[in-house]
C-alpha positions in Angstrom: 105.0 42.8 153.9 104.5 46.6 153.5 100.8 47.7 152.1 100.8 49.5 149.0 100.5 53.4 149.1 97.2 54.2 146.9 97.4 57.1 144.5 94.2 58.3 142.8 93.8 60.2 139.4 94.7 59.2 135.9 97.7 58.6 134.7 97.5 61.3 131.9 97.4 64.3 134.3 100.5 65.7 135.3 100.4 66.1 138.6 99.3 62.0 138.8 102.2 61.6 136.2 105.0 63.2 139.1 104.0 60.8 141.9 103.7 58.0 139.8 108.0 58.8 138.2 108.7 59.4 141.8 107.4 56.0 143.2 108.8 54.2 140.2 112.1 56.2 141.2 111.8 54.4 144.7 110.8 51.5 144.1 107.9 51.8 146.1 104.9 49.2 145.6 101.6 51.3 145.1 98.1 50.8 143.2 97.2 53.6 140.9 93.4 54.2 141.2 92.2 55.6 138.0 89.6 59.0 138.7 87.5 60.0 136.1 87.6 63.5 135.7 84.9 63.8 132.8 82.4 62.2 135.1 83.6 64.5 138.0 84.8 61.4 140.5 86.8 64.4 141.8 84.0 66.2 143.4 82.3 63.2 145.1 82.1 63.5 148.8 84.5 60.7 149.4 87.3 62.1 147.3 87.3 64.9 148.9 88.0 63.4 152.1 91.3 62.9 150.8 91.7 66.2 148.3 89.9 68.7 149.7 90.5 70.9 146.6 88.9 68.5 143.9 91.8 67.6 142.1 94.5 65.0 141.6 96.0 63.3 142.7 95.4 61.9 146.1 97.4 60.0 148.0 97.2 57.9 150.6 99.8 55.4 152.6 98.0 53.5 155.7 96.5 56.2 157.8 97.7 58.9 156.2 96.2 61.1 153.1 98.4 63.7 151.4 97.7 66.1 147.9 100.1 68.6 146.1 102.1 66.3 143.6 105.4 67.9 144.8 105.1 67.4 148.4 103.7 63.8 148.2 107.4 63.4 145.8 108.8 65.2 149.2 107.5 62.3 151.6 107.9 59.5 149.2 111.4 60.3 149.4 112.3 61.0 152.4 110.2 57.6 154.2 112.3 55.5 151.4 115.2 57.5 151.7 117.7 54.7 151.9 115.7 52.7 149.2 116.7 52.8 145.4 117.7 55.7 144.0 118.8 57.4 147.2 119.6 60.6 145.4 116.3 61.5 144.6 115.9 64.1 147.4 119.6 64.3 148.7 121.7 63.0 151.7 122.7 66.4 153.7 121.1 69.6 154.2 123.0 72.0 151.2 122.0 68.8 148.6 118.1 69.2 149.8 118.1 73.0 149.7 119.3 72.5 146.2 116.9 70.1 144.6 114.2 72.5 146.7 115.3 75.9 144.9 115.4 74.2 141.8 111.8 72.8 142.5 110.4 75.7 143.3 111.9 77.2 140.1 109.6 74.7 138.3 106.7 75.0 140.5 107.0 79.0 140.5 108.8 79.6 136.8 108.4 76.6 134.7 105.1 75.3 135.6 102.8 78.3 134.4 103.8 78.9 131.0 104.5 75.4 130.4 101.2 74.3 131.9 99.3 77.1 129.5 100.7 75.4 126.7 100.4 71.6 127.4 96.3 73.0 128.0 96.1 75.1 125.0 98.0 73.1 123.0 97.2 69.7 123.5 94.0 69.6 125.8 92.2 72.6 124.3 92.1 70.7 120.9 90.8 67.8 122.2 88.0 69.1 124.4 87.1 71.6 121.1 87.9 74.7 123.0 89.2 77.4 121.0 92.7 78.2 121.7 94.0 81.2 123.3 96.9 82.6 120.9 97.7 85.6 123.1 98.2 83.3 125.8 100.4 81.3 123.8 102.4 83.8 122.7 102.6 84.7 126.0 103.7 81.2 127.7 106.3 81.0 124.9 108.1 84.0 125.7 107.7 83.6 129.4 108.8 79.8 129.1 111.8 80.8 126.7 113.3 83.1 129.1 112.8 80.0 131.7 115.0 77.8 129.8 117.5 80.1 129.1 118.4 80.3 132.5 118.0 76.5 132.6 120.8 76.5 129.6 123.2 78.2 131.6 122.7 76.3 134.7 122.7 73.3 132.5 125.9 74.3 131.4 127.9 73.8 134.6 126.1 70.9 135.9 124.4 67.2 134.5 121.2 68.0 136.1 119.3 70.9 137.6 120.8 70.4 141.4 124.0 68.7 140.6 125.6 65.7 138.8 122.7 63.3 139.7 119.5 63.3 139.2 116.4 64.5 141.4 113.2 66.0 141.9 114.5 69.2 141.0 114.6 67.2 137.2 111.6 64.5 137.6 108.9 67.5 138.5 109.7 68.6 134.9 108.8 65.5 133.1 105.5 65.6 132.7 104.5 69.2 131.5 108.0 69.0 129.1 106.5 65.6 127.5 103.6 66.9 126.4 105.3 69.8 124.9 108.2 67.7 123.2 105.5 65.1 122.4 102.3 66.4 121.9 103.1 69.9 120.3 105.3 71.7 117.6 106.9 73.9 120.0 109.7 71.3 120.9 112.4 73.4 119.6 112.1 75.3 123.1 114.3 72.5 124.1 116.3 71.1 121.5 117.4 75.0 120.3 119.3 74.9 123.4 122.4 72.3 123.0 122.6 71.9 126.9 118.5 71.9 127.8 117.8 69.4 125.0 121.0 66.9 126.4 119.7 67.2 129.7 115.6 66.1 128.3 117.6 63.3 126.2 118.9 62.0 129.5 116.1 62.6 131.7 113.3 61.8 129.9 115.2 58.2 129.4 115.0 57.4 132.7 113.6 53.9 133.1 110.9 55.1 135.9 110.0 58.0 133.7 109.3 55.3 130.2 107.2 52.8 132.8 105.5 56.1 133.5 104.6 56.8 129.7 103.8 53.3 128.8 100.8 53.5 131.7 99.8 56.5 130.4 99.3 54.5 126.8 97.4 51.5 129.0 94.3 51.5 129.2 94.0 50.3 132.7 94.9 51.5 136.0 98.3 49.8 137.5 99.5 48.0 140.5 103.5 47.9 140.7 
């Protein structure tokens, strides 16, 4: 029987919230090992054996230890490749280079503005920070112009990379839940006919609701 991969950090971040769709999306059996960030487990001496950076998640699969939520999605999907959803990362060469562009798009173009909002919209309030309005403003222009490339694309195709979905659409997920979810700036998505279909569809994706309902749990999971 195959030993469970262990990822560490809670279920609320983001990143932790990627890797956790992903191994849902595969079917892979795993122990989520919750890190509390407001006691700084993340800067203890034996976390950062595994993330030398402080941050979450970690990952780690027998004798190995990964971070970066995208490239731990990366490996998970390629070691399970033929397991579940064998679309997740492609089957040939031209279908991985696509999910990867459009992955990068979200690491390099989606994630900054949208990651400024989730924190100053939905984290700042709860920590009692005051909230950066220029920075706002700023992440909502920057994110608009995003989606409107997104609207095109989404357009011609079902999902970011093609007709089936991938990484390229599960590495949006989390920061586009908190925003449809946890803010008033959900119109970003539902203004556009083709960007809001395409979060109807994704963000009912049976990995993606187990996801959310661990998020409302109060305890860590093993699946």
């Amino acid at each position: 029987m195959a030993t469970a991969v262990k990822i560490y950090g809670p279920p609320m971040s983001t990143a932790v919230s990627r890797v956790l769709a992903c191994l849902l999306e595969k079917e892979v059996q795993f122990q989520l090992i919750n890190i509390n960030l407001s006691k700084g487990q993340h800067k203890k001496p034996d976390f950062l054996k595994l993330q030398p950076f402080g941050q979450v998640p970690a990952f780690q699969d027998e004798g190995i230890s990964l971070f970066e939520s995208r490239a731990i999605c990366r490996y998970i999907s390629e070691k399970y490749a033929n397991q579940a959803n064998t679309s997740l990362f492609g089957t040939s060469p031209l279908e991985k280079a696509s999910i990867d562009q459009w992955l990068e798009a979200e690491g390099q173009s989606f994630n900054p503005p949208s990651s400024d909002l989730v924190f100053q919209l939905v984290f700042a309030p709860r920590m009692k920070m005051k909230q950066d309005e220029g920075l706002i403003k700023k992440s909502v222009d920057r994110l608009a112009k995003v989606l409107d490339v997104y609207e095109r694309r989404l357009g011609e195709n079902r999902f970011l990379a093609g007709e089936e979905f991938t990484l390229a659409d599960l590495s949006h997920l989390p920061n586009t839940q908190y925003l449809m979810n946890g803010t008033d700036r959900g119109e970003l998505f539902t203004s556009r006919k083709n960007v809001g279909r395409w979060w109807d569809e994704i963000s009912s994706q049976p990995s993606w609701k187990k996801v959310v309902e661990m998020q409302n749990s109060p305890r860590p999971a093993s699946v």
